[in-house]
Backbone as JSON, one array per atom type, in Angstrom:
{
  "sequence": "XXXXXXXXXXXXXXXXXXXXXXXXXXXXXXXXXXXXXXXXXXXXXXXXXXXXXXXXXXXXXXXXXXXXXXXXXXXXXXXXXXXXXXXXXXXXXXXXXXXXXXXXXXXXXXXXXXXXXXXXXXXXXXXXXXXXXXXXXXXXXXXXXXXXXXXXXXXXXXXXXXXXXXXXXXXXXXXXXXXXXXXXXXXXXXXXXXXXXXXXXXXXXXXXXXXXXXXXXXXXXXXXXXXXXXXXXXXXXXXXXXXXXXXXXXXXXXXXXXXXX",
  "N": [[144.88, 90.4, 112.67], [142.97, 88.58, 114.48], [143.05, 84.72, 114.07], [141.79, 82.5, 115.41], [140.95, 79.08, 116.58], [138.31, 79.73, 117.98], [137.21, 82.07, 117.0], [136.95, 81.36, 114.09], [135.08, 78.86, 114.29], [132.87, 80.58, 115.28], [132.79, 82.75, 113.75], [131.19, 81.24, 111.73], [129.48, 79.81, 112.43], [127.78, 81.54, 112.71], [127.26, 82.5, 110.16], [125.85, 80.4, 109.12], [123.53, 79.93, 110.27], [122.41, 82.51, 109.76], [122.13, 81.86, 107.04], [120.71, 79.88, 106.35], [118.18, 80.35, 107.97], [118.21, 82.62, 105.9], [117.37, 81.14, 103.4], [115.4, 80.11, 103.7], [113.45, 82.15, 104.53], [113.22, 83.72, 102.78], [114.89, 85.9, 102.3], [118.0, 88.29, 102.23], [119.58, 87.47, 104.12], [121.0, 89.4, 106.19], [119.68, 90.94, 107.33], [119.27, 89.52, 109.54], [121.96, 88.66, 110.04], [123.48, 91.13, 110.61], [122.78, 92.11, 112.83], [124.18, 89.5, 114.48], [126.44, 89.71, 113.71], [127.38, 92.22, 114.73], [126.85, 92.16, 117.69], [127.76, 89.65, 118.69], [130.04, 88.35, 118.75], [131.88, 89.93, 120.35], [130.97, 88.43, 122.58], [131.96, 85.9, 122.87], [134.64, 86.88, 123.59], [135.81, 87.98, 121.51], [137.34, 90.34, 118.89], [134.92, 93.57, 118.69], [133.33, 94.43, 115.61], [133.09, 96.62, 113.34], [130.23, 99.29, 112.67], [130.84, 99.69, 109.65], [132.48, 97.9, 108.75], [131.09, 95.11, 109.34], [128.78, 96.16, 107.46], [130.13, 95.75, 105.19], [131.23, 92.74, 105.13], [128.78, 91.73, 105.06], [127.56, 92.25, 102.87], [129.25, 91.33, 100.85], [129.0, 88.22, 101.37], [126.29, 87.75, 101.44], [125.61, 87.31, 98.86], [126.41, 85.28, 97.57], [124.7, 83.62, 99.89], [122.25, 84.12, 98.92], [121.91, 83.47, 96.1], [122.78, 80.79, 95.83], [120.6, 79.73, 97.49], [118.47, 80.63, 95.65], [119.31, 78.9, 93.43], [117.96, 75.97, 95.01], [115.36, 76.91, 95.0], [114.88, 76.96, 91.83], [113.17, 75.2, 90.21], [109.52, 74.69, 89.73], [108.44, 76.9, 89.36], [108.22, 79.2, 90.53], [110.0, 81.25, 90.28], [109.17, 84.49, 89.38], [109.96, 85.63, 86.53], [109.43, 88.08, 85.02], [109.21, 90.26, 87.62], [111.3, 89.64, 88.75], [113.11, 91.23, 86.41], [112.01, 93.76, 86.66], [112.71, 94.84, 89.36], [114.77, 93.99, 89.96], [116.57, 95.08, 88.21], [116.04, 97.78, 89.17], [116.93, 97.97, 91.53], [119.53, 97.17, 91.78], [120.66, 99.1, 90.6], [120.16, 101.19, 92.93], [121.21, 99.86, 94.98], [124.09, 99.75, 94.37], [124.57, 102.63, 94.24], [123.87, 103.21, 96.88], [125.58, 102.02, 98.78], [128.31, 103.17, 97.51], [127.83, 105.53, 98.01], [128.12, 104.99, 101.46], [130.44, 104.93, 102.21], [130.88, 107.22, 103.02], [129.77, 108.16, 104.56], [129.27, 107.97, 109.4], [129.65, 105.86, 111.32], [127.18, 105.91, 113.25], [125.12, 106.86, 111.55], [125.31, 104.87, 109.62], [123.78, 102.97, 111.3], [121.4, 104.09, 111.91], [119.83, 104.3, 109.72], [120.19, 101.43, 109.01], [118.41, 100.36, 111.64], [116.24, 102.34, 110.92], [115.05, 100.84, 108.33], [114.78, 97.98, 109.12], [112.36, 98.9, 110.96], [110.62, 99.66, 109.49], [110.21, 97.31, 107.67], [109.54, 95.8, 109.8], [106.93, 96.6, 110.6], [105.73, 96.36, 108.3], [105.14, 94.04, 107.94], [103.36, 93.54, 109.81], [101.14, 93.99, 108.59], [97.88, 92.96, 107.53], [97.38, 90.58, 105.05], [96.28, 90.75, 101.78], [94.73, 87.68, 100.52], [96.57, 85.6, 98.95], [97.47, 83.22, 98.14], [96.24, 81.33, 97.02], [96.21, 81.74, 94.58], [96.94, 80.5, 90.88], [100.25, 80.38, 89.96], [101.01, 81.1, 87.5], [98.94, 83.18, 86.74], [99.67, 85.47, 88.36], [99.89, 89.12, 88.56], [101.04, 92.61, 88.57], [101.7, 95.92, 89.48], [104.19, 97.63, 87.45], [105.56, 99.68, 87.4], [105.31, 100.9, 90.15], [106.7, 98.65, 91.58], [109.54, 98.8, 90.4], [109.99, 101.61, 91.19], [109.58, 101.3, 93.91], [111.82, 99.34, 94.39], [114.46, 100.51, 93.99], [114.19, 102.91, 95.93], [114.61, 100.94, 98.01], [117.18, 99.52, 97.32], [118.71, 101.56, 97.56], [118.8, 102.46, 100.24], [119.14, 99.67, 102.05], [121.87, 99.08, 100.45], [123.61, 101.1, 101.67], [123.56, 99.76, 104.18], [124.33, 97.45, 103.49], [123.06, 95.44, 103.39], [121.12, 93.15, 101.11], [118.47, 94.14, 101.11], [116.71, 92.26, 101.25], [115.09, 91.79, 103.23], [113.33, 93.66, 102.95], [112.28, 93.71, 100.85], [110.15, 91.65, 101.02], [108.12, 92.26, 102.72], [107.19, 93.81, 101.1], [106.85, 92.57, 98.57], [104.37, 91.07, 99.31], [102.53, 92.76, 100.46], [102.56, 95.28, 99.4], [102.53, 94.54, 96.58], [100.99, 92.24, 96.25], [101.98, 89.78, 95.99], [101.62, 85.56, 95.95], [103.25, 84.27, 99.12], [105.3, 81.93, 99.14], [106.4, 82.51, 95.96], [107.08, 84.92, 96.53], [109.08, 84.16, 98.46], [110.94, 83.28, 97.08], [111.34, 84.5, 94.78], [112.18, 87.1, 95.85], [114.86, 86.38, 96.65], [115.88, 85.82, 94.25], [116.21, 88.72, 93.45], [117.4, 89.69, 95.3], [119.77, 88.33, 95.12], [120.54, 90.07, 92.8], [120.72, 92.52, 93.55], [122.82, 92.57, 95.61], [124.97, 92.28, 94.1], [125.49, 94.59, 93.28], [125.67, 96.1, 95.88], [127.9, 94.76, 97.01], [130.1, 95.2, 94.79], [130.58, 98.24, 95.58], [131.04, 98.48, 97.95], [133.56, 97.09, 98.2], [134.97, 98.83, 96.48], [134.76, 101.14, 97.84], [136.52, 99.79, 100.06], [135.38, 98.57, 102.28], [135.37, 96.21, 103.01], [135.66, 92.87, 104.76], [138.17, 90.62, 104.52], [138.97, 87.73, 105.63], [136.5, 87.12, 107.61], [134.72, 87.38, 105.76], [135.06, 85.61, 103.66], [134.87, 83.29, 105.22], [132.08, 83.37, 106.24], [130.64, 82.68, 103.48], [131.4, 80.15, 103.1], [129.95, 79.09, 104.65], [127.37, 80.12, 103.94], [127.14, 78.96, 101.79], [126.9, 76.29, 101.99], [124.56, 76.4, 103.96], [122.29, 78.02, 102.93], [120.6, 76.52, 100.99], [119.6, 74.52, 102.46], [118.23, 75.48, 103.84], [116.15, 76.57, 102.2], [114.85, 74.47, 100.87], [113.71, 73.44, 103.72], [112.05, 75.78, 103.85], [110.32, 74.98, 101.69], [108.65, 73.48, 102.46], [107.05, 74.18, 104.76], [104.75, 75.61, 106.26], [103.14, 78.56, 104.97], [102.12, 80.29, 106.39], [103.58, 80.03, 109.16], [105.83, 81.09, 107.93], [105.48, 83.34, 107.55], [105.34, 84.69, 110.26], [107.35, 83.93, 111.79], [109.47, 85.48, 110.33], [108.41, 87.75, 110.44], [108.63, 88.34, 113.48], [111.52, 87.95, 113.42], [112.4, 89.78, 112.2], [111.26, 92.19, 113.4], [112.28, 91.65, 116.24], [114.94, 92.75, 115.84], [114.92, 95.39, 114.71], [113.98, 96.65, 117.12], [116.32, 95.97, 118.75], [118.41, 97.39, 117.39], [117.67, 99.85, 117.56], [117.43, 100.66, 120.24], [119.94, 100.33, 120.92], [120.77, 102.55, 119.72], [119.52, 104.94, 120.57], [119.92, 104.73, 123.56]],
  "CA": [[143.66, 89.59, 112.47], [142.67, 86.98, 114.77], [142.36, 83.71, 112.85], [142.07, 81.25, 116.09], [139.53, 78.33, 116.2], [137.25, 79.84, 118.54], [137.07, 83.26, 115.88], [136.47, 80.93, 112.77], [133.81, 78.5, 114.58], [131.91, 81.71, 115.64], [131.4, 83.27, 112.39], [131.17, 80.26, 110.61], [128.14, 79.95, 113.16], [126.6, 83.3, 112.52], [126.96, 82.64, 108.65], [125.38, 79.05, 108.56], [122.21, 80.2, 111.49], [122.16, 83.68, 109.23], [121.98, 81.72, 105.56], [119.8, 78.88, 106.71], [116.95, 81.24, 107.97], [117.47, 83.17, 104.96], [117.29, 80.39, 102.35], [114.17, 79.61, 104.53], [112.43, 83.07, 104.39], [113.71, 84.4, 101.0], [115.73, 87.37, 102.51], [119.18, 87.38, 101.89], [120.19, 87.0, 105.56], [121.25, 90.54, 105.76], [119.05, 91.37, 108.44], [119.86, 88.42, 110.34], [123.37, 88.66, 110.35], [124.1, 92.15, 110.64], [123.01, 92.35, 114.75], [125.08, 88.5, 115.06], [127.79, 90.19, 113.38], [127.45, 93.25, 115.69], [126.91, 92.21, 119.39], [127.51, 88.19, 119.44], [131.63, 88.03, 118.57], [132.01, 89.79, 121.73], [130.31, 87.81, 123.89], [133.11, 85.02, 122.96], [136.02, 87.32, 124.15], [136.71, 88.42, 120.2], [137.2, 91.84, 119.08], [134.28, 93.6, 117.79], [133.46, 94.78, 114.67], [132.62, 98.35, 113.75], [129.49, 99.12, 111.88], [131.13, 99.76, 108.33], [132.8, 96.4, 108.45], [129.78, 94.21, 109.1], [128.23, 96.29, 106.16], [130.99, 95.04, 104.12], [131.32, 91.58, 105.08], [127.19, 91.59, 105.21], [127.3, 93.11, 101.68], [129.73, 90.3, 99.92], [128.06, 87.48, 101.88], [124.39, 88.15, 100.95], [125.6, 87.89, 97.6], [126.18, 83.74, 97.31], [123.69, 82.86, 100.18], [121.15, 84.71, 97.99], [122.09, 82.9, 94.9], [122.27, 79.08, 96.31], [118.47, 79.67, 97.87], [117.52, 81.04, 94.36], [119.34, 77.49, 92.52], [117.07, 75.17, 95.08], [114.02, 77.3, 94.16], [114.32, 76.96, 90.47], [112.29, 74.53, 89.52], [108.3, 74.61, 90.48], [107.2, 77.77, 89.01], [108.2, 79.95, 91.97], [110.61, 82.4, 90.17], [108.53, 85.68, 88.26], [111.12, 86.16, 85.82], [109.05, 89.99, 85.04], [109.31, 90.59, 88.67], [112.77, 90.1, 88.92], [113.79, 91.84, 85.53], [111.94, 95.06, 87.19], [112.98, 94.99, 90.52], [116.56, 93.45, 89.81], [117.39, 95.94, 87.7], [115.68, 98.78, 89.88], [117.68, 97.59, 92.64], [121.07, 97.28, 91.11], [121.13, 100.9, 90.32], [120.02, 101.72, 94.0], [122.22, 99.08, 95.8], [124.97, 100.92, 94.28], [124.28, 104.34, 94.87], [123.93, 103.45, 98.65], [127.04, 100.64, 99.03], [129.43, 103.87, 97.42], [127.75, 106.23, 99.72], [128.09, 104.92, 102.35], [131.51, 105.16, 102.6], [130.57, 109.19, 103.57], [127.99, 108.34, 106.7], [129.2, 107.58, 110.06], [129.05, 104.29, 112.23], [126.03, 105.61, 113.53], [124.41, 107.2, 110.5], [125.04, 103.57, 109.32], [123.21, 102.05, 112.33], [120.59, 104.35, 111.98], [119.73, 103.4, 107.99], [119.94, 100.08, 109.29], [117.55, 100.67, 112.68], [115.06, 102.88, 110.44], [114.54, 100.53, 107.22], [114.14, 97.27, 109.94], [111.39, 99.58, 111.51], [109.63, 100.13, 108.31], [109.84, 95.83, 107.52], [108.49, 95.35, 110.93], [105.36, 97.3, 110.48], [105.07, 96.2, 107.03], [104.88, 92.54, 107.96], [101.99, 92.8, 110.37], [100.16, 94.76, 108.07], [96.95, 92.3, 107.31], [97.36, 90.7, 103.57], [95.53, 89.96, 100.24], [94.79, 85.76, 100.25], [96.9, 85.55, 97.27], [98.24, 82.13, 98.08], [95.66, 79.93, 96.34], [95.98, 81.9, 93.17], [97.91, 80.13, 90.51], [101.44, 81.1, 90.48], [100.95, 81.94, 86.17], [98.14, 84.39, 86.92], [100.17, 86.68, 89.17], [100.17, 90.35, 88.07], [101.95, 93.3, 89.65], [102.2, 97.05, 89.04], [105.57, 97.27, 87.04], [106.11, 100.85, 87.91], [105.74, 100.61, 91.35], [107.81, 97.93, 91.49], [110.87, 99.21, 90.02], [110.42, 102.39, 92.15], [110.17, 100.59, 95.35], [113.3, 98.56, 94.95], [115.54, 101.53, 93.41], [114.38, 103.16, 97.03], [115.17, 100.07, 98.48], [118.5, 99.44, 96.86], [120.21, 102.62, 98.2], [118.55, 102.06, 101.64], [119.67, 98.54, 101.81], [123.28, 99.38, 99.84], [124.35, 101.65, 102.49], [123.6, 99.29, 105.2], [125.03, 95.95, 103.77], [122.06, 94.42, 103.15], [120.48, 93.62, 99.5], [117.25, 94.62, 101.09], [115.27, 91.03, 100.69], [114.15, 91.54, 104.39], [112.07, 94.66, 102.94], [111.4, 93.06, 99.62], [109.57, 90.23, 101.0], [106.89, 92.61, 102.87], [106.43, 95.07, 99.53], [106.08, 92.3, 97.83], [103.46, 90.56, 100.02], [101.46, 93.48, 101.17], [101.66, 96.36, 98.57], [102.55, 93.77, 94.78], [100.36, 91.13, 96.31], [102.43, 88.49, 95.77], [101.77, 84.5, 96.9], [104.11, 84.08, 99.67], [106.68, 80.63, 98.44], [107.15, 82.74, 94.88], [107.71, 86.23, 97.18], [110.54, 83.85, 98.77], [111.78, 82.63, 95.7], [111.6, 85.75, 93.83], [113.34, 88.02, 95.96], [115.98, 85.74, 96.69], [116.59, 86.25, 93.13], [116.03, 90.57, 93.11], [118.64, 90.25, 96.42], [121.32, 88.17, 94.63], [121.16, 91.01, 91.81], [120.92, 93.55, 94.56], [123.97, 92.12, 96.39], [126.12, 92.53, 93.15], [125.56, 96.44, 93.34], [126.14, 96.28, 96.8], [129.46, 94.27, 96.95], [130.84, 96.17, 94.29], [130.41, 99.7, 96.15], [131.54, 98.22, 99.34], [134.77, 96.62, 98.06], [135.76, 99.98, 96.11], [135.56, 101.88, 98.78], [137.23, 99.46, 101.51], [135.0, 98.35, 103.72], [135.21, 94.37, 103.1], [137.34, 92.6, 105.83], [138.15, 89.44, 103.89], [138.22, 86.23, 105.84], [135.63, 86.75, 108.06], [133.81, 87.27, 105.03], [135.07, 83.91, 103.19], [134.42, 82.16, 106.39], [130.74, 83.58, 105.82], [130.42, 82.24, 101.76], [131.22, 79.09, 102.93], [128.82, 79.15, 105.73], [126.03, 80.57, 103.37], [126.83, 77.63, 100.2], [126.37, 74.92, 103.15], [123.39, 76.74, 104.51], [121.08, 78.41, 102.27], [120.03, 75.56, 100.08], [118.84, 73.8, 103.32], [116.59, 76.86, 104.65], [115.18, 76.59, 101.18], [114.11, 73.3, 101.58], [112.55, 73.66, 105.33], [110.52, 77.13, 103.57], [108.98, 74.37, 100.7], [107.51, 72.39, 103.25], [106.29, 74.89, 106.3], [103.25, 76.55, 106.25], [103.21, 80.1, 104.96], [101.9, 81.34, 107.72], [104.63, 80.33, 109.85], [106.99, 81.73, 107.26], [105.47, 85.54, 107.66], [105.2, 84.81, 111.66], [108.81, 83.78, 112.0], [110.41, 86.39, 109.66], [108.09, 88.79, 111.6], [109.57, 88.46, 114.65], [112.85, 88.19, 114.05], [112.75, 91.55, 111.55], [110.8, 93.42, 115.0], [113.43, 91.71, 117.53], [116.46, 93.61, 115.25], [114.54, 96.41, 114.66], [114.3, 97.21, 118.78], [117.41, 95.84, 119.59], [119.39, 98.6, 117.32], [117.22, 101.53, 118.46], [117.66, 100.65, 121.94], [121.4, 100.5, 120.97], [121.34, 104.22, 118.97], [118.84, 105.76, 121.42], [121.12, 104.47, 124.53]],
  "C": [[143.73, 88.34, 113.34], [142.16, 85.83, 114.09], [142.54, 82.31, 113.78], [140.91, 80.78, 115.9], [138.49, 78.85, 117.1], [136.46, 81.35, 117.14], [136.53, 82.11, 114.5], [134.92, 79.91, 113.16], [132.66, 79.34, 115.03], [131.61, 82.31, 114.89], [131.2, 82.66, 111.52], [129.83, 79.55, 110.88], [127.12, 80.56, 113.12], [126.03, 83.17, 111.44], [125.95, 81.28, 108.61], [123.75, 79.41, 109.6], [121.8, 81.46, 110.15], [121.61, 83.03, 107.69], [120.72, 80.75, 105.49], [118.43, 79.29, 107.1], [116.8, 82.2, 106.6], [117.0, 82.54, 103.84], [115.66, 80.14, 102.51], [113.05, 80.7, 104.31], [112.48, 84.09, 103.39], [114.02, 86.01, 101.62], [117.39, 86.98, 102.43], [119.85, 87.53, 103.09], [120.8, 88.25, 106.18], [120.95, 90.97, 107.63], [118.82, 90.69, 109.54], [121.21, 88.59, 111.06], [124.47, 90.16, 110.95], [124.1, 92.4, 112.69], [124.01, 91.03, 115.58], [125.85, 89.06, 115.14], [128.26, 91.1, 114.39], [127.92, 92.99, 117.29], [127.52, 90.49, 119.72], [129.24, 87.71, 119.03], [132.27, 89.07, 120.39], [132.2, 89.18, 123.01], [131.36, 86.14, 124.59], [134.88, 85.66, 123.41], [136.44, 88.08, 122.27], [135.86, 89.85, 120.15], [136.13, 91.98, 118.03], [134.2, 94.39, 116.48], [132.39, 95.83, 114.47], [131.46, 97.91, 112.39], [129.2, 98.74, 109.71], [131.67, 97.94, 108.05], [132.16, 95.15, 108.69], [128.89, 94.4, 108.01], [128.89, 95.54, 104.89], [130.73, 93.86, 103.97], [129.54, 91.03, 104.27], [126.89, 91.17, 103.43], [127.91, 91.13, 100.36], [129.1, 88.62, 100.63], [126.99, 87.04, 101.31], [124.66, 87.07, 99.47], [125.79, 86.13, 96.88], [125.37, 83.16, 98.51], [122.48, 83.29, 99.35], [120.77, 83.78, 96.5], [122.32, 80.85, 95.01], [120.83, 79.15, 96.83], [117.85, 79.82, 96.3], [117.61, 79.25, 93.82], [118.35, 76.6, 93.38], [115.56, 75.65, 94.91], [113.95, 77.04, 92.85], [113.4, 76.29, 89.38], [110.7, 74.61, 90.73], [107.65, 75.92, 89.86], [107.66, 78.93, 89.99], [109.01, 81.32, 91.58], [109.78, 83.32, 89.09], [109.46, 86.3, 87.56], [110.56, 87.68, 85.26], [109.32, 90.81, 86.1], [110.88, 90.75, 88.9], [113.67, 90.66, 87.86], [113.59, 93.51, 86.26], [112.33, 95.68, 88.28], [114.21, 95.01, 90.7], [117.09, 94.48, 89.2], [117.56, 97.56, 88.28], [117.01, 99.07, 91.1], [118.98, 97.25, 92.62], [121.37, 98.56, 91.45], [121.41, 101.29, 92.03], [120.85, 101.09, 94.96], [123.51, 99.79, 95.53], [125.48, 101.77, 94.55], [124.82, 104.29, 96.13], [125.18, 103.13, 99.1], [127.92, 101.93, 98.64], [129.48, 104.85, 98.38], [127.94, 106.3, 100.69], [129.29, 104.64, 102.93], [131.66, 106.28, 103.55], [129.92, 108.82, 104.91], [129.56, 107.63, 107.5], [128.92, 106.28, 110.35], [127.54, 104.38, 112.43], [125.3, 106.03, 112.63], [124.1, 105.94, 109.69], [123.67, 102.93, 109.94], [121.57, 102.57, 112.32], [119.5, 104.4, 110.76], [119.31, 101.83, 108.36], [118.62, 99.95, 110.36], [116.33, 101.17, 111.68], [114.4, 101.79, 109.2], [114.16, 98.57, 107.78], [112.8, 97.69, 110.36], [110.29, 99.15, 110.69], [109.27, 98.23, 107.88], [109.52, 95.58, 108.28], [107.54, 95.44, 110.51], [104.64, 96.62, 109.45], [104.28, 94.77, 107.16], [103.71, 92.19, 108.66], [100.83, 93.46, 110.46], [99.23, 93.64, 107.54], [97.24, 92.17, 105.44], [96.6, 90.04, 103.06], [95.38, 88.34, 100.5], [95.41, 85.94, 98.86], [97.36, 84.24, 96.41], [97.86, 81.21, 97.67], [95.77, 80.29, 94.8], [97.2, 81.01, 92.42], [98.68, 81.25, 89.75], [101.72, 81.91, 88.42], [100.1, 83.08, 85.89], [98.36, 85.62, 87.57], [100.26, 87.7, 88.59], [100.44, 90.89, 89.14], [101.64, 94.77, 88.64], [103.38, 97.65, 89.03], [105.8, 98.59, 87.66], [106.3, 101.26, 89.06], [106.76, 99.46, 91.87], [109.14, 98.17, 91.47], [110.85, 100.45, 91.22], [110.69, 101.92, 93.29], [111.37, 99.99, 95.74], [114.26, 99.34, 94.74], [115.5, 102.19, 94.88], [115.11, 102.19, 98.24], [116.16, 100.05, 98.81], [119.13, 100.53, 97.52], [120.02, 102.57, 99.44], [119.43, 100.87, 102.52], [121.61, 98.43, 101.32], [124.01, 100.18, 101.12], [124.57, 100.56, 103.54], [124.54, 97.7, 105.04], [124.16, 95.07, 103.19], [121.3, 94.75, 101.87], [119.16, 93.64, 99.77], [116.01, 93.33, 101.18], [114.52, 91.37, 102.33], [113.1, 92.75, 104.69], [111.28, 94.17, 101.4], [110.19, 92.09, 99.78], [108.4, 90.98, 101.47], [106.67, 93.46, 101.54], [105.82, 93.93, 99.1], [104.7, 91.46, 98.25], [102.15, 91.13, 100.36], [101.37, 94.6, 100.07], [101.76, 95.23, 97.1], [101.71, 92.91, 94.97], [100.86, 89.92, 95.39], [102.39, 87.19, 96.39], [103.0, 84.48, 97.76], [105.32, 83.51, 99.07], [106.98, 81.82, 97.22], [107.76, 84.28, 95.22], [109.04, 85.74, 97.6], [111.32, 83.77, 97.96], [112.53, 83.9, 94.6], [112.8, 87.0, 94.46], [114.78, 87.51, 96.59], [117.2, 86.25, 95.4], [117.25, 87.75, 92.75], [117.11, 90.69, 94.39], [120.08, 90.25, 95.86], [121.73, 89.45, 93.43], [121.51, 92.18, 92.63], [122.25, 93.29, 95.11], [125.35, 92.49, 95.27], [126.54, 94.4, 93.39], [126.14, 96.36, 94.3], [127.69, 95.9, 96.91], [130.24, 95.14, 96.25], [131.28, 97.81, 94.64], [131.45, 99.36, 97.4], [132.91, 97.49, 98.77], [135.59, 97.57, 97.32], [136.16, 100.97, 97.29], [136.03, 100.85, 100.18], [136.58, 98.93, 102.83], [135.11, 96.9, 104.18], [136.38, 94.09, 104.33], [137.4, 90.92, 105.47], [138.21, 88.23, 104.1], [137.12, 86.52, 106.5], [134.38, 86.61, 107.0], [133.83, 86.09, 103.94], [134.66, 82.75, 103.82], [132.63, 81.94, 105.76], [130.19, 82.95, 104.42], [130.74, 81.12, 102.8], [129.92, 78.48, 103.18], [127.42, 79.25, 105.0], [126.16, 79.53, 102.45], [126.3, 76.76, 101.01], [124.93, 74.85, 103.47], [121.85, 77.26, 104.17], [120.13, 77.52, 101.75], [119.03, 74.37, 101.45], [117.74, 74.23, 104.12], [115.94, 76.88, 103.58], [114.75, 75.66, 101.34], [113.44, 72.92, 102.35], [111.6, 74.66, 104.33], [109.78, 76.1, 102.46], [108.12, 73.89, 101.08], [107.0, 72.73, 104.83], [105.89, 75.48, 105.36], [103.66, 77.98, 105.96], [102.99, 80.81, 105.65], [103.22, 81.57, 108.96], [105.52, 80.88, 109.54], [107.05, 83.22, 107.86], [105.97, 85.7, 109.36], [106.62, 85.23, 112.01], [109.99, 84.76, 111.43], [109.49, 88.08, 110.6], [108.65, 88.9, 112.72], [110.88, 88.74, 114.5], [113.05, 90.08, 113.57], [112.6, 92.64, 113.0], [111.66, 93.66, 115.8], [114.8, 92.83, 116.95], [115.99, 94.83, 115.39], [114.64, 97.36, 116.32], [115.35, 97.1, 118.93], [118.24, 97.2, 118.66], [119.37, 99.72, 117.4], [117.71, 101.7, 119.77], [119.29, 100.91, 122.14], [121.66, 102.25, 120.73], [120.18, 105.14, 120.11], [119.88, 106.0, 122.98], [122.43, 104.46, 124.63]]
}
């Protein structure tokens, strides 16, 4: 294990850029971090890291920047404690499932889980939505049963790859639950950190964790999340969807272009 200072300031870089956008756009950084993790330790001369072991790290990670974004959301109204009993618990099960599974797949069967369920949050995001954002945040309703199904698909989607899925939660819940934006951040912050438990636990039975780079990362994410929550209270919602649009698209190409090429 390399443990020199250029290796610890580089993913201590990835994690604090990766937790700080997600605290910011209520995903749990997942889908951020997984292409840093991939192509940008390289580029410093360090060795890289294979697909399973960015799922890992990704996986236990997620799992306290998820849960510091939720604590500076908690006050204001912003968390749907129904939303995240149905979804959280949906998405447990399915984070699970995937995170043990995915011991069985391939690097690239990984990559391509990961590549296909980016795809699908691209599209989703610049699908035209509901005005939902003037309604008040106690009037919100949702269809519980869709709900829970969506994130149980989610969850094993998401579980295989590493990621507790918030960077597909945030378009469901935006475009098919019609949820205001700020309590979509807030909320699935919350439905990731439960998601992230499933996940971690799958991914540390079967072996895939690689343990400092992934302590480096927790620090990186306690430092960082709580301050991307803070920037998302006070930017515009619009820029929120814009900015999490893009980056979801840019990942989405860049790891086709990788599994196609």
């Amino acid at each position: 294990m390399d443990l020199s200072l250029t290796y610890i300031i580089v993913i201590f870089a990835l994690g604090f850029i990766g937790s700080f956008l997600s605290g910011m756009l209520g995903v749990g950084g997942s889908i951020i971090k997984y292409p840093l993790l991939l192509y940008i330790p390289p580029l410093f001369g360090l060795a890289a890291f294979t697909a399973h072991e960015v799922s890992g790290i990704s996986a236990v990670q997620v799992l306290f920047a998820s849960i510091a974004g939720v604590w500076a959301y908690r006050k204001g109204g912003y968390l749907n404690k129904q939303l995240i009993l149905y979804m959280g618990g949906a998405i447990l099960v399915g984070s699970f499932i995937g995170s043990y599974g995915s011991g069985f797949l391939s690097e690239e069967a990984v990559n391509i889980v990961y590549g296909s369920l980016a795809l699908i949050a691209a599209i989703m995001m610049f699908i035209p939505k509901q005005k939902v954002d003037d309604k008040p945040l106690s009037e919100v309703t949702f269809n519980k049963l869709l709900a829970a199904v969506l994130a149980l698909i989610v969850g094993i989607g998401s579980g295989i790859v590493g990621a507790a899925g918030g960077f597909l939660l945030v378009p469901i819940m935006l475009t098919v639950l019609h949820i205001p934006t700020r309590m979509t951040i807030a909320t699935s912050l919350a439905v990731t950190f439960i998601s992230s438990i499933g996940g971690s636990v799958g991914k540390l039975i079967t072996g895939q964790v690689d343990y400092w780079p992934a302590f480096i990362m927790i620090i990186a994410s306690l430092l960082a999340a709580p301050l991307g929550a803070k920037a998302g209270k006070v930017l515009n919602t619009k820029i929120l969807q814009i900015i999490l649009a893009v980056m979801i698209a840019a990942t989405a190409v860049k790891i086709w272009v990788d599994i196609l090429w």
